[in-house]
N, C-alpha and C positions, 0 to 999 in steps of 0.2 A: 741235715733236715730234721733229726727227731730230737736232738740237743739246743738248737739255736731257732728257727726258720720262725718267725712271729713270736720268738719268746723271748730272747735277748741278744744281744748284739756277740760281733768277733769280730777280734782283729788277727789277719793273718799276715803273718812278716814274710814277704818272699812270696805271695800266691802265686807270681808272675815272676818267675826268674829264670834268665834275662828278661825283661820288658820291653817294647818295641810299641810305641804310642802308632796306633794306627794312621795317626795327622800329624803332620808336624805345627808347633806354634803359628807357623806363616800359614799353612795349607789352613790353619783353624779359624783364622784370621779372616780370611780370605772366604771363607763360606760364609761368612757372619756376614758378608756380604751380598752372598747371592738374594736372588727375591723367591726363590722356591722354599728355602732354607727360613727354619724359626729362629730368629736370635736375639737375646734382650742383652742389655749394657746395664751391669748395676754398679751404681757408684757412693762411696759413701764421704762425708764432708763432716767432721767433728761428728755429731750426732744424729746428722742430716744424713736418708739415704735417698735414692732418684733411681728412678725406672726408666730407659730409653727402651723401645723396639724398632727391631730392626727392618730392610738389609742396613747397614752402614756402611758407607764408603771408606777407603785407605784414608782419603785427608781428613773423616771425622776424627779416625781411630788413632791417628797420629798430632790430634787437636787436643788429646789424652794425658794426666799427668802422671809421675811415676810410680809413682801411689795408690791405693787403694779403691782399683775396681779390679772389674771381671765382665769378660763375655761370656755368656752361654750358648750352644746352641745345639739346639732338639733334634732329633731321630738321625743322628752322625750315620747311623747304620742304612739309610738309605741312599748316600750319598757314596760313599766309601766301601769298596769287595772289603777292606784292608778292617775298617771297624764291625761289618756284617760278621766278619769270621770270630771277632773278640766278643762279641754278643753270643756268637756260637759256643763257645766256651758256657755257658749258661743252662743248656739247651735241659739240666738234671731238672728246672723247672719247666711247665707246660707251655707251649710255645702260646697258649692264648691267656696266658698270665702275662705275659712280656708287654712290654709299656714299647719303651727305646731305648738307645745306648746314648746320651748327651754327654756333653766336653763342655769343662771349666777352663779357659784359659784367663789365667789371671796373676798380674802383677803384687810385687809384697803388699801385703795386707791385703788386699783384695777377697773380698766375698761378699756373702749374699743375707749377714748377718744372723745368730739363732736364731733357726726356724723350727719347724713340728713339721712331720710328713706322715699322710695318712697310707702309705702305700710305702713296701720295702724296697731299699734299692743297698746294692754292693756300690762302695765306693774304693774304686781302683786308682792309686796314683800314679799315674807315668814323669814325665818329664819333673824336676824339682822337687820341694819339699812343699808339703801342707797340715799344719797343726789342725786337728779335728780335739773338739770337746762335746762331752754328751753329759746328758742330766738326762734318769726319768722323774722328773719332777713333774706334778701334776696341777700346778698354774699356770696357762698357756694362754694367758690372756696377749693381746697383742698391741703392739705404739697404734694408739688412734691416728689416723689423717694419714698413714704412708701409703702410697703405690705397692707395699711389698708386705708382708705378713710376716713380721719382726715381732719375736717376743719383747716384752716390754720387762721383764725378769728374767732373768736366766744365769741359774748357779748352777755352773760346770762341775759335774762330782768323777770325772775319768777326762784325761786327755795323753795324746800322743801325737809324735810327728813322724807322718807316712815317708817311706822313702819309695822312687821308680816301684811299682812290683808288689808293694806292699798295700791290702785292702782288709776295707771294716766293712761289715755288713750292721745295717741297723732296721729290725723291724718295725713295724707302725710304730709311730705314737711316742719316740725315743727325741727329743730335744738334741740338736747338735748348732754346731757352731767351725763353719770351715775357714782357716786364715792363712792365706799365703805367705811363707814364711821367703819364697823366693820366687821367681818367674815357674808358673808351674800351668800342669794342664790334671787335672781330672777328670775320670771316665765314670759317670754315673748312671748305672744297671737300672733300671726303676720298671717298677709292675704294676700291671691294673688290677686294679679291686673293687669293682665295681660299687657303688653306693644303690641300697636299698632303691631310694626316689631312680637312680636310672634305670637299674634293669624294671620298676614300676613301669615308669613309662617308655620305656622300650616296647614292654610286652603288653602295654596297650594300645600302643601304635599299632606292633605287627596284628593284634584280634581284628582291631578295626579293619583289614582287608577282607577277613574271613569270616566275620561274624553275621548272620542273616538273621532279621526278627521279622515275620511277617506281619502279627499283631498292631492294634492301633489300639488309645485309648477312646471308650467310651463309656457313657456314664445317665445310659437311661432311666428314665424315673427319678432322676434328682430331685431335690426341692430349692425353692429360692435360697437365692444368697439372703444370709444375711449382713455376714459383712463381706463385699465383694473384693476385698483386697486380701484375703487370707485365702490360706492354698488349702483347697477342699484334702480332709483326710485321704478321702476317697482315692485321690490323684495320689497320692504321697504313697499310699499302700501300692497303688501300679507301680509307681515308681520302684520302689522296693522289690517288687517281685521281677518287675521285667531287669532287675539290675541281679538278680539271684538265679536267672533264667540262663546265665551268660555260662559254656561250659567250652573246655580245651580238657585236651589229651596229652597221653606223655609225648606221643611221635610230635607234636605241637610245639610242647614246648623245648624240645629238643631240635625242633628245626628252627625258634626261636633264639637259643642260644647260640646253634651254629652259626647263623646271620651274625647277629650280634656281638659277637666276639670275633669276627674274623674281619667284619665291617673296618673297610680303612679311614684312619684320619679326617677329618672333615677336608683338611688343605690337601688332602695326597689325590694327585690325578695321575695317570696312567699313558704312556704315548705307544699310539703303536709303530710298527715298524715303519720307515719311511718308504722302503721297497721289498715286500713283502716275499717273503718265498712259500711256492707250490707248495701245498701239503707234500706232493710226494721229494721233493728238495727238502721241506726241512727236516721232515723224519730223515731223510739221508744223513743229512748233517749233524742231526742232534744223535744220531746213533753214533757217530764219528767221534763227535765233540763231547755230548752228555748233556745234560739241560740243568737248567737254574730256575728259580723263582726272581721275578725280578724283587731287586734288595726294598719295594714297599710293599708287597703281596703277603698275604696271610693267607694261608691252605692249612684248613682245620677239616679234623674229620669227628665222625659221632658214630659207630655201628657200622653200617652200611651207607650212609650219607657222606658226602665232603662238599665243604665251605669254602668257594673261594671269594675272596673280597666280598664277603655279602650275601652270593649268590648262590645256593643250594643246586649239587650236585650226587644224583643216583649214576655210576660208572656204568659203564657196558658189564658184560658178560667176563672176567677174568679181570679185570682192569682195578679192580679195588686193592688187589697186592702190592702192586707197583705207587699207586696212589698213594699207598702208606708211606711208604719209603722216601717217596718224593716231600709228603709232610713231614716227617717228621726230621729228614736231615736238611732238604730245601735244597736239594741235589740229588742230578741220580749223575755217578758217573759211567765213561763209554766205556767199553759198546754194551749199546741197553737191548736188551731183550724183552720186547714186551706186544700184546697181542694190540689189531688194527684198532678196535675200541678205545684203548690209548691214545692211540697218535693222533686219530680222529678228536679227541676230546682236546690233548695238550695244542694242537694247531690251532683250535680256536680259541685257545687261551691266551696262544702268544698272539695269532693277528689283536688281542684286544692289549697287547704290552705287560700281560701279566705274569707270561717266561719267556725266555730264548734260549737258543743252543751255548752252550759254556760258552767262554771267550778261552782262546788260548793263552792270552796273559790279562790276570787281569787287574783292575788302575782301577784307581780312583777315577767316578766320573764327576 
């Protein structure tokens, strides 16, 4: 972190030894199918590249030549206990820095051509080989007319070929270029960074709930227009002041942040349980079992506040200890010990499908 993390890349030989791709090829394959699942098809033709979105079907995928594409597909980690836990691996950074964990599967030559990323990500190779080049070269100008944000230059000044196990970390702004040298799959870490303009408008969205002005303009004793299409100083000065009037607090903007960074996906919906159990059954059971966060929940906390999907939460009496633990590993396991203010708080988190009691073995869903 105090060597590398936003200042220059690393590659580690062996980060991951033995390796063990949390999907296999077919399972990767196969997601890229579902319709809950993000998945794009990038394909490249001589100089020509092409964007499909998905789900796709087996007989598109297999309509495919041997050559030079790749599937992607986004937040593996919520799909997968098996990818959730290779994301865990990660956890040295803050869990509301974390983006997803996405898989490249893709055929020799296959990728997504030199791109620029604004936001760090580890790039982990499992199955196969993939040649990675990087340039910080600062023209990043990009091929007019594509689907895809292709540099239009790019001089490779480092490259290597990753084997199973072996990952480069690259921070902002680092030019790379990834090519399948064989049938491979890539595991790409990536984190949010939020841009200036959104937490703006984020954090004018959330005022607008809370902000109260009682005031109206008025503007007694004017004199006539003379030109009636020009906006009176007068008005423009209100303006100003009622816009200079507007004030927030730290506890504000700090419950501002909790929202906002914990806030799921646009696409991510929640299901709850089909057949609900008793408060006093599932405290039984998750005392038994242990509880989870389901694999697309974010529990973030700030002080004495926690954030779950969005929604700001003050714990009971003793409950804020346990809270932690359950943020920050996304687990608690059995037998949990913990005061009624808990169970009271975790039961209506799960009737909303936001955790459930551990599974005793647990799969891919």
């Amino acid at each position: 972190m105090r060597r590398h993390w936003q200042r220059r890349p690393l590659l580690v030989r062996g980060a991951f030894s033995p390796f063990e791709d949390p999907l296999s090829p077919a399972e990767v394959l196969a997601l890229a199918g579902d319709e809950a699942a993000r998945s794009r098809l990038v394909r490249r033709r001589g100089s020509r590249w092409t964007v499909e979105h998905g789900p796709f079907t087996r007989a598109r995928l297999k309509q495919l030549p041997r050559r030079d594409w790749t599937v992607l597909v986004q937040d593996t980690n919520h799909f997968s206990a098996r990818a959730e836990r290779l994301l865990a691996e990660f956890k040295f950074i803050p869990h509301a820095r974390v983006d997803d964990l996405m898989v490249s599967y893709a055929v020799p030559g296959g990728g997504v051509g030199p791109h620029v990323d604004s936001y760090d990500v580890f790039l982990l190779q499992g199955h196969g080989q993939r040649r990675w080049q990087i340039s910080r070269q600062r023209d990043t100008a990009f091929v007019p007319g594509l689907d895809l944000r292709i540099l239009a230059r790019f001089e490779p000044e480092e490259e290597w070929v990753l084997e199973p196990g072996d990952m480069l970390y690259l921070p902002p702004n680092v030019s790379h270029h990834g090519i399948a040298e064989t049938q491979c799959l890539t595991w790409s870490v990536g984190f949010r960074a939020p841009s200036d303009a959104e937490l703006m408008r984020g954090f004018l969205q959330f005022l607008e709930d809370g902000v109260t002005a009682e005031g109206q303009y008025a503007d007694p004793g004017g004199r006539p227009a003379r030109h009636p299409g020009a906006i009176p100083p007068r008005l423009l000065d209100y303006v100003a002041r009622t816009a200079r009037s507007i004030r927030w607090s730290a506890a504000e903007l700090r419950d501002f942040a909790g929202r906002f960074l914990s806030e799921p996906k646009a696409h991510v919906f929640f299901e709850p349980p089909a057949r609900a159990l008793s408060p006093a059954r599932f405290a039984a059971q998750a005392r038994r079992q242990g509880i989870e966060l389901d694999l697309r929940s974010r529990l973030l906390f700030s002080g004495s506040m926690f954030y779950m999907n969005g929604e700001p939460v003050r714990p009971a009496a003793g409950a804020a200890r346990i809270l932690r633990r359950l943020a920050d590993a996304r687990q608690l396991a059995a037998p949990i010990a913990a005061p009624p203010g808990f169970w009271s708080l975790a039961h209506a988190w799960y009737l909303q499908g936001f955790l459930h009691p551990s599974a005793r073995e647990e799969e891919t869903t």
